[in-house]
Structure formats: structure tokens, C-alpha cells
MARNULO-31332 format. One line per field, with one value per residue (C-alpha): residue number from 1; residue in one letter; x, y, z. Coordinates in Angstrom, 1 decimal, padded with zeros to 4 digits, m for minus. Layout:
num = c(NUM | ...)
residu = c(A | ...)
east = c(X | ...)
north = c(Y | ...)
up = c(Z | ...)
# end
This chain:
num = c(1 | 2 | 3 | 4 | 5 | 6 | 7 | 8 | 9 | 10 | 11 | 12 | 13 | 14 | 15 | 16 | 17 | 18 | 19 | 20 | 21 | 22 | 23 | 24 | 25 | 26 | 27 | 28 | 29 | 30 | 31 | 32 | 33 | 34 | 35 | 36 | 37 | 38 | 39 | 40 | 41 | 42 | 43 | 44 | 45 | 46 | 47 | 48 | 49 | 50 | 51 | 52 | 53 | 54 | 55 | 56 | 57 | 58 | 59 | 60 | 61 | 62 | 63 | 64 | 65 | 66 | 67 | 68 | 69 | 70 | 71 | 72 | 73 | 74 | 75 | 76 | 77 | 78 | 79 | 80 | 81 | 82 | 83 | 84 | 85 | 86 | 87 | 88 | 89 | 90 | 91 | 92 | 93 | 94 | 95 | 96 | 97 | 98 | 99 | 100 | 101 | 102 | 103 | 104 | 105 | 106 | 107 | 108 | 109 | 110 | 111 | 112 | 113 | 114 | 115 | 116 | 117 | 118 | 119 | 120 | 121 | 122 | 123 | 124 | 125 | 126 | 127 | 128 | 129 | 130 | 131 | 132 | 133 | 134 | 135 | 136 | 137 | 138 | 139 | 140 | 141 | 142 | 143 | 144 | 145 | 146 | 147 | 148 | 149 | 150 | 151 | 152 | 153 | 154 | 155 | 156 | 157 | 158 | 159 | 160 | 161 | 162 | 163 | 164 | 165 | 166 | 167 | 168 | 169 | 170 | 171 | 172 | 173 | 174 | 175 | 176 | 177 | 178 | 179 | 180 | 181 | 182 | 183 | 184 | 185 | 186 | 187 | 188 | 189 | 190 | 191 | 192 | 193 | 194 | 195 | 196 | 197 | 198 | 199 | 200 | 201 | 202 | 203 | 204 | 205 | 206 | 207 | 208 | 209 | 210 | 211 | 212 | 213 | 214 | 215 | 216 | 217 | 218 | 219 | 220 | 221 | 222 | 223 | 224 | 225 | 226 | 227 | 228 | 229 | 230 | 231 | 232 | 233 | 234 | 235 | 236 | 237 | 238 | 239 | 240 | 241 | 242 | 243 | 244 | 245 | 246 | 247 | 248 | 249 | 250 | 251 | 252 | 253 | 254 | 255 | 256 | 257 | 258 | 259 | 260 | 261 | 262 | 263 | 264 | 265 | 266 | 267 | 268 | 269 | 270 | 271 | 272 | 273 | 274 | 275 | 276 | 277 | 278 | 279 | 280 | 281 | 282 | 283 | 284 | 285 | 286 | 287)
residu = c(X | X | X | X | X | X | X | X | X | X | X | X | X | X | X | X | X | X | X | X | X | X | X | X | X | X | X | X | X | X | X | X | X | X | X | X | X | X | X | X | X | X | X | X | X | X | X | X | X | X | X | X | X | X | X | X | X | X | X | X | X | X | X | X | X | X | X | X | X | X | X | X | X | X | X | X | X | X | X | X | X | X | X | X | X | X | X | X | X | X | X | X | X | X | X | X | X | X | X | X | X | X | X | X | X | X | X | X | X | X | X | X | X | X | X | X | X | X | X | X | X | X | X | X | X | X | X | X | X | X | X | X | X | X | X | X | X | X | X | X | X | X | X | X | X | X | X | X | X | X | X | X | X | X | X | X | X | X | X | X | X | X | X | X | X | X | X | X | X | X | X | X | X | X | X | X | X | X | X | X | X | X | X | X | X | X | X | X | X | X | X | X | X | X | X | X | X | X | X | X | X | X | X | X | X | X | X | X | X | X | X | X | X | X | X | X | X | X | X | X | X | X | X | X | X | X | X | X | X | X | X | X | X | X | X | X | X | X | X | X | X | X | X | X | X | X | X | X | X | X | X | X | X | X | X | X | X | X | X | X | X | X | X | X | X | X | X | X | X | X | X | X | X | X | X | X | X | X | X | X | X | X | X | X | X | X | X)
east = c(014.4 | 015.1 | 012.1 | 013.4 | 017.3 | 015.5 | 013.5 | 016.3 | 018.7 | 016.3 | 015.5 | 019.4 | 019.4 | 016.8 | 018.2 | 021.4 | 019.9 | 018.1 | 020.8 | 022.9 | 019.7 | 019.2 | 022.9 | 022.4 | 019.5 | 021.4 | 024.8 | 024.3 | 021.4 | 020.3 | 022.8 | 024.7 | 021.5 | 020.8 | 017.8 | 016.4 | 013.3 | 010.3 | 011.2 | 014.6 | 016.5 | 014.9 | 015.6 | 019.8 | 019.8 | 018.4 | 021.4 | 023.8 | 022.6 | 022.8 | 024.9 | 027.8 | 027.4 | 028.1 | 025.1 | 026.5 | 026.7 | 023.4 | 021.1 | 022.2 | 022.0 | 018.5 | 017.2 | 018.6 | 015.5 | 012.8 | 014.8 | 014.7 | 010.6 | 010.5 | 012.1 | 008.9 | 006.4 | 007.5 | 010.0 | 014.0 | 014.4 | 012.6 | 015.1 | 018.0 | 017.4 | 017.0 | 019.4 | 021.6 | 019.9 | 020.6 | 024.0 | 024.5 | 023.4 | 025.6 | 028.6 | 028.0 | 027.5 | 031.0 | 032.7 | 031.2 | 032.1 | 029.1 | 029.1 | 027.2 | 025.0 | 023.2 | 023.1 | 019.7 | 017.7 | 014.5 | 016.2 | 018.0 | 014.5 | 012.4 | 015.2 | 016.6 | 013.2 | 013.1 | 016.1 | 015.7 | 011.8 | 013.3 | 016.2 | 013.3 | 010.6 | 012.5 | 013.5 | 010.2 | 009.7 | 012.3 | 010.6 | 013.1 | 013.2 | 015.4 | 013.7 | 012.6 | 009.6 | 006.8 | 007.3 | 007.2 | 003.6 | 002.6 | 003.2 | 001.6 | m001.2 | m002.0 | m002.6 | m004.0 | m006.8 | m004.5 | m003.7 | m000.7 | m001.0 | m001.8 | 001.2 | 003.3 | 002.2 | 002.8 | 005.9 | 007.1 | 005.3 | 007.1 | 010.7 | 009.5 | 008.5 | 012.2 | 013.8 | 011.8 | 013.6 | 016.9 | 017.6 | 015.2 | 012.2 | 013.8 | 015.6 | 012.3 | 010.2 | 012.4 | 012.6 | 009.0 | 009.1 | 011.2 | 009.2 | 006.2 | 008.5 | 009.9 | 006.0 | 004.7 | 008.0 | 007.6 | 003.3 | 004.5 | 007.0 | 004.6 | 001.6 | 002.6 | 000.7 | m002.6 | m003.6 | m007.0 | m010.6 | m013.1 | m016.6 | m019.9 | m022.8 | m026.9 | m028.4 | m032.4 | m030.0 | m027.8 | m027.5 | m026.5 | m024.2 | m022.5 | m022.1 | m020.6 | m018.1 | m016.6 | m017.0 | m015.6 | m013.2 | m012.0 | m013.1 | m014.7 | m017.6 | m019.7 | m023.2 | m025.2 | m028.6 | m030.3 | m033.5 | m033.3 | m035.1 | m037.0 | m039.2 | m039.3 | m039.0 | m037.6 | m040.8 | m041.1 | m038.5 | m037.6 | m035.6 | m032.2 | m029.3 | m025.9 | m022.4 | m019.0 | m016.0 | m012.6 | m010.6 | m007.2 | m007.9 | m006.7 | m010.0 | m012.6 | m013.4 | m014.3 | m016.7 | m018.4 | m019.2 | m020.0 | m022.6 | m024.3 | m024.4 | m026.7 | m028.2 | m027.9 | m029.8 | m027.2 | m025.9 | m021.9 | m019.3 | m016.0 | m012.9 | m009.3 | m007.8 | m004.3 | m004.0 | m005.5 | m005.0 | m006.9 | m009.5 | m009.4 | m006.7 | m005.0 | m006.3 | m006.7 | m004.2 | m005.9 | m003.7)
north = c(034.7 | 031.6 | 029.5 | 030.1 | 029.3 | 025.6 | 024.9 | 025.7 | 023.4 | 021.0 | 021.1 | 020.9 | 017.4 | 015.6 | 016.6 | 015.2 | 011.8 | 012.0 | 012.3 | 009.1 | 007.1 | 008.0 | 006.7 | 004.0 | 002.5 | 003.8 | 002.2 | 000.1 | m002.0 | m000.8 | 000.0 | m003.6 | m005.3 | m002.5 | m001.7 | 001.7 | 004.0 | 006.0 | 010.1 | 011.7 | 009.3 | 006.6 | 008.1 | 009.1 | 005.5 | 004.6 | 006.7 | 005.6 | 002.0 | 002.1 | 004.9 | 004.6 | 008.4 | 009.2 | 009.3 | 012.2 | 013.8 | 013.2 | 013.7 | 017.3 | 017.9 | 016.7 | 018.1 | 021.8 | 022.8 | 021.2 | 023.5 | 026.3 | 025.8 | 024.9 | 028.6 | 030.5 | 028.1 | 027.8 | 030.4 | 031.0 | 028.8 | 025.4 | 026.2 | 026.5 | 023.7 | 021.4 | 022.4 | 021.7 | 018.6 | 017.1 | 018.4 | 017.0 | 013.1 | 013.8 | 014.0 | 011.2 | 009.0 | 010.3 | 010.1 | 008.1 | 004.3 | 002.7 | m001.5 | m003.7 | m004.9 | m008.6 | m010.1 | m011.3 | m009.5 | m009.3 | m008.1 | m005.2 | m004.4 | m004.1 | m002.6 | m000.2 | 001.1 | 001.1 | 003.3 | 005.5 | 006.5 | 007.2 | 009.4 | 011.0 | 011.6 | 012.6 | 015.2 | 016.4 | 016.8 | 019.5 | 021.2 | 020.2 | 017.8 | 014.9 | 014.4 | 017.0 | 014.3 | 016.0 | 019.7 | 019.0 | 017.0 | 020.1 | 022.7 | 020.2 | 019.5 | 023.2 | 023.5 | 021.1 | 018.7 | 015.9 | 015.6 | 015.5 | 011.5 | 011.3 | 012.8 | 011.2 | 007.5 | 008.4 | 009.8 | 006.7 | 004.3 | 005.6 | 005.2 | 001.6 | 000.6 | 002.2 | 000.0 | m003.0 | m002.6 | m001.7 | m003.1 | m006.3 | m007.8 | m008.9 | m005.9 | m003.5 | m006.0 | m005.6 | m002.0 | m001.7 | m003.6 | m001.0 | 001.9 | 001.0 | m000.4 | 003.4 | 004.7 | 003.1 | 004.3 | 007.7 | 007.8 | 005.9 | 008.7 | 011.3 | 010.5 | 007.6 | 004.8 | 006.9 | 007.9 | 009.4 | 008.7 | 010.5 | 008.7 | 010.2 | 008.5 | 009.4 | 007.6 | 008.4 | 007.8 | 010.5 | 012.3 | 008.3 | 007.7 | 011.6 | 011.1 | 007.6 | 008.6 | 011.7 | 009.3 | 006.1 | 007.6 | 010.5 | 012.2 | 015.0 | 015.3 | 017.8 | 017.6 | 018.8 | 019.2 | 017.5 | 015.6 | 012.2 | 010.6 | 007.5 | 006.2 | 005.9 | 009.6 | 010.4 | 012.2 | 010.9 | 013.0 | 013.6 | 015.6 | 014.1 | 014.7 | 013.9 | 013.4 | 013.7 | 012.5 | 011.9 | 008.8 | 006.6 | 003.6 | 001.8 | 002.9 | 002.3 | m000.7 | 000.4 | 003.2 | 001.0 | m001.3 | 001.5 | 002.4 | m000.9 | m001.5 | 001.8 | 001.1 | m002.0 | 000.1 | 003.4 | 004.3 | 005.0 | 006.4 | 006.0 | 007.9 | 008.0 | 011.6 | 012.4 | 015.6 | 017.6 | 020.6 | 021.6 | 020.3 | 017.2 | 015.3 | 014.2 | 012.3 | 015.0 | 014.5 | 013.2 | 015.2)
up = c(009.2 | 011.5 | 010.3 | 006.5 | 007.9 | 009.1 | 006.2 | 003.8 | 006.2 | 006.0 | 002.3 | 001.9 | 004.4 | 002.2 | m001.4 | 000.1 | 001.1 | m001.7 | m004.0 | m002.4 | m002.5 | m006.2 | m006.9 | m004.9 | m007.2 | m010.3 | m009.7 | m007.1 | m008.8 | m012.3 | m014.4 | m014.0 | m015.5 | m018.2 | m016.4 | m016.8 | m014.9 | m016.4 | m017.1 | m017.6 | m015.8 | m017.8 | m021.2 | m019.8 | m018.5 | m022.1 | m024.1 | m021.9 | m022.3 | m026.1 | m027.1 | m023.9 | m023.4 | m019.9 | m017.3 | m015.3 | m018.4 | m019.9 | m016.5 | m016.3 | m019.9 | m020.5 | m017.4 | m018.0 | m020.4 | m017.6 | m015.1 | m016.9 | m017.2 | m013.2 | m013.3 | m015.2 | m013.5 | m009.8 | m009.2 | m008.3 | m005.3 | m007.1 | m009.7 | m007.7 | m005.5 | m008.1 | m010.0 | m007.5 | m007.0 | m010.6 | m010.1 | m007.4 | m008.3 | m011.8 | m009.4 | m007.7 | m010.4 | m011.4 | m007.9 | m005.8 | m005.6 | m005.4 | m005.5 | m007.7 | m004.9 | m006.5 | m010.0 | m009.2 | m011.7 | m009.8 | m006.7 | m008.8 | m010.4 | m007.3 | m004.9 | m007.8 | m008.1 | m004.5 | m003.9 | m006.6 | m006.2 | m002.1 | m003.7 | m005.8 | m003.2 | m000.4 | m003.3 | m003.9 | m000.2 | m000.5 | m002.7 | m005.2 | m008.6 | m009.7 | m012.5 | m014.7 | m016.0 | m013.6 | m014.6 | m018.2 | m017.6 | m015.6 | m018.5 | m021.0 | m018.8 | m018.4 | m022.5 | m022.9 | m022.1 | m020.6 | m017.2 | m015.3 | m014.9 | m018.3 | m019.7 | m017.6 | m018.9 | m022.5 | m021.9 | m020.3 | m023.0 | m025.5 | m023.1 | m022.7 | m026.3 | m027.0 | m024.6 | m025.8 | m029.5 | m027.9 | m024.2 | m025.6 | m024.1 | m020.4 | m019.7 | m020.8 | m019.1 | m015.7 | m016.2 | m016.0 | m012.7 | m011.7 | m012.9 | m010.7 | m007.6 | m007.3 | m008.3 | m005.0 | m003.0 | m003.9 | m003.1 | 000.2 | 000.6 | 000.1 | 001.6 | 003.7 | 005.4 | 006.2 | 002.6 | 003.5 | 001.7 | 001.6 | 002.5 | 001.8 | 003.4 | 002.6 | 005.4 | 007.6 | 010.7 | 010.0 | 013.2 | 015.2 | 012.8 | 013.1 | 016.5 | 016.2 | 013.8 | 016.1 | 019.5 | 017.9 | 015.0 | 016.8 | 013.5 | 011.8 | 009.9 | 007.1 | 006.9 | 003.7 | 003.7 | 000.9 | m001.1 | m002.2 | m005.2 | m005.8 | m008.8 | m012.1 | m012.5 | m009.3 | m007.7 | m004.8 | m002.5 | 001.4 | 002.8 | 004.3 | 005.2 | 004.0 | 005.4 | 004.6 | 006.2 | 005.6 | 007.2 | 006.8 | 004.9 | 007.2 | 009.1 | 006.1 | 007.6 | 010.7 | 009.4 | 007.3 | 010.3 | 012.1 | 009.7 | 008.8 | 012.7 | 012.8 | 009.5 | 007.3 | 004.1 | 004.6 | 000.9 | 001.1 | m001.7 | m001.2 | m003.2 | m002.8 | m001.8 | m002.7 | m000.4 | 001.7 | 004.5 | 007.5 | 009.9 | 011.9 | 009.8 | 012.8 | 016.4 | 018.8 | 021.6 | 024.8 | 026.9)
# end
């Protein structure tokens, strides 16, 4: 039991900071300028924008269905939590005193986003939601072709183009800057500084460039066995060998040097990984 005791007190830590951070950007930054952000909070910014309804009203209200979904699609405890969550940032829009930090519009934009896509993420890494936006995607996504991404951009196209006739062209245009400043804050959240890519190299000096990779990089590495190709019909084939490895991008550079230093001709795919589990993620210690 004590490990769940310190997850759940932990979980309970970041939806706390999460939901001061979220009013922060909400009443501290956006709301002044009429700004709003992508999702739920975007369209109960929207409302209360045009129509004066109260936002501690309207982000509990039009979250409630997307909560009751979390419910079916990732059990009791995702419900609760965020529940509590969206409760939780509805109150302190109410109560809490928050100041109107800068009139500069660009600074509210960029550090609205900022706080807000914090107050979101550090949600998310409790396993909770402050925006029912993600879960809605997810049940659309799984009937249907779309993907998650997908549904998320028309969903906040359509919150734009409705701000663009009723907030006007500056304030939609700003609110898009904010959008995509808490976008990057909640990746950076997520998955940090070290988002990993996988590299997959096809190269005849395979076995010097393996052991170059787990000397120099301090990293792991998958070899396949396989034929390569050439000609017109692709006849001619050897056997080769191919290998996979997985590094910060911060150390692409480095592996590519690597490999051209071994060989200049070596063939190299890169692609952007958004998670992953297992194996040498991490520098082994040199203790």
C-alpha cells in the first residue's frame, strides 16, 4: 500500500500546482486581453468572452461529459482525479485573487500560454485532465480513421475561426500564439529536453560503427540482419546488416559524425519518438 499512498500524494502535489499555474495564465494574463486557448478552456474562455457567462461556471460544465467518457475509457481514479482537477481550477478562478500581470499583448500571449500548458501538463503527469479536449480526440480517433492529433487541430480550427468572427482578427491571432506557446510547454513538460530519435543506419562497416556508438554514446544498439538492393530492378543484393539505435537529439549530431568518420557512404534515417520504456534510455552510472 505505501507505494500507492506516495503516488496518490504525489498525483495530489502536481494537480495542485497545476491548478494555480492554470489560473495563473487564465487570470493573470489572458483573460484581460480577451485572449483565449485551444480545447475546453478555449471554447469557456470563448463564452465567457462573448456571452459574460462565468468561467468557473462553464469549465466544469463543459468538461462533465468528457469526464464521464474518461470514466468508461480509463477507469475510476482518472475520473476522480480530474474531476477534482477541473473543480479545483473552477474554484480558483472564483476565489483566488489573481493580478493582471502586463498589458503587453505579446507578453500575455506567450506567458499565458506558458502558464497554462504548465498548469495542464504537470496535470497530465498526474494522471489527471484539465481539459477534457484530449479524451474526446481519443474516443473519436478510435472510430474512426483520424488520429488523435488530427482531431485535436480541427477541433481547435473551428475554436479559432469562431474567435476570428467574435474576439476579431488581433485577439484570435494572439490566441493562436498562445495555443502553440502552451503546445511546446506541455511537450517540454512531458518529454523534456532529451526527446529521443530513433536512427537507423545500413552501413558495410556495421560492426565499427556498433561498437563506436556503445563506447562513445554510452548507448544501445539493435542489429537486423538484412539484403540490400541495387539496379534497375534491384538484383543485384548482399547481405548486410542494419542498426538501430535510439539517442537525445541533442546527440544526433554526434552519431552522425560518428558514422561518416567510419564511413562517409553509410545510409542513415532519422524519426522523432514521442515515448518509449525499457533498455538503455538512460547513461549507465560510472559508479
Amino acid at each position: 500500500m505505501q507505494p500507492v499512498v506516495l503516488r496518490e500524494f504525489k498525483n495530489t502535489i502536481l494537480i495542485m500546482l497545476a491548478i494555480l499555474s492554470a489560473g495563473m495564465g487564465i487570470k493573470g494574463y489572458l483573460l484581460s486581453n480577451q485572449f483565449i486557448d485551444g480545447g475546453v478552456t478555449g471554447t469557456s474562455m470563448l463564452f465567457n468572452s462573448v456571452f459574460g457567462w462565468p468561467l468557473y461556471v462553464l469549465i466544469p460544465l463543459i468538461n462533465l461529459p468528457f469526464i464521464i467518457v474518461g470514466y468508461w475509457q480509463m477507469g475510476l481514479r482518472f475520473a476522480i482525479r480530474s474531476a477534482l482537477a477541473i473543480l479545483g481550477l473552477a474554484v480558483c478562478l472564483a476565489y483566488v485573487p489573481y493580478p493582471n500581470v502586463t498589458p503587453d499583448k505579446l507578453l500575455a500571449a506567450v506567458f499565458g500560454g506558458f502558464f497554462l500548458g504548465l498548469g495542464i501538463g504537470l496535470a497530465i503527469r498526474a494522471e489527471a485532465v484539465l481539459d477534457g479536449t484530449e479524451i474526446a480526440a481519443l474516443l473519436i480517433s478510435k472510430n474512426g480513421t483520424l488520429k488523435v492529433a488530427d482531431v485535436i487541430l480541427i477541433m481547435n480550427v473551428v475554436i479559432f475561426t469562431a474567435a476570428l468572427f467574435t474576439l476579431g482578427v488581433e485577439s484570435a491571432s494572439y490566441s493562436i500564439l498562445t495555443y502553440f506557446a502552451a503546445s511546446k510547454t506541455i511537450d517540454f513538460l512531458l518529454y523534456g529536453l532529451e526527446e529521443y530519435t530513433g536512427v537507423t543506419i545500413v552501413s558495410d562497416k556495421s560492426e565499427d560503427i556498433r561498437q563506436a556508438i556503445t563506447v562513445k554514446l554510452d548507448r544501445g544498439v539493435t542489429v537486423y540482419s538484412g539484403k540490400g538492393g541495387h539496379g534497375k530492378r534491384g538484383t543485384h543484393k548482399h547481405e548486410t546488416e542494419i542498426i538501430f539505435t535510439v539517442v537525445t537529439r541533442l546527440e544526433v549530431g554526434k552519431l552522425k559524425a560518428i558514422v561518416r568518420n567510419l564511413d562517409a557512404d553509410a545510409f542513415m534515417v532519422q524519426h522523432s519518438i514521442s515515448d518509449m520504456q525499457g533498455g538503455m534510455i538512460k547513461r549507465r552510472s560510472l559508479h
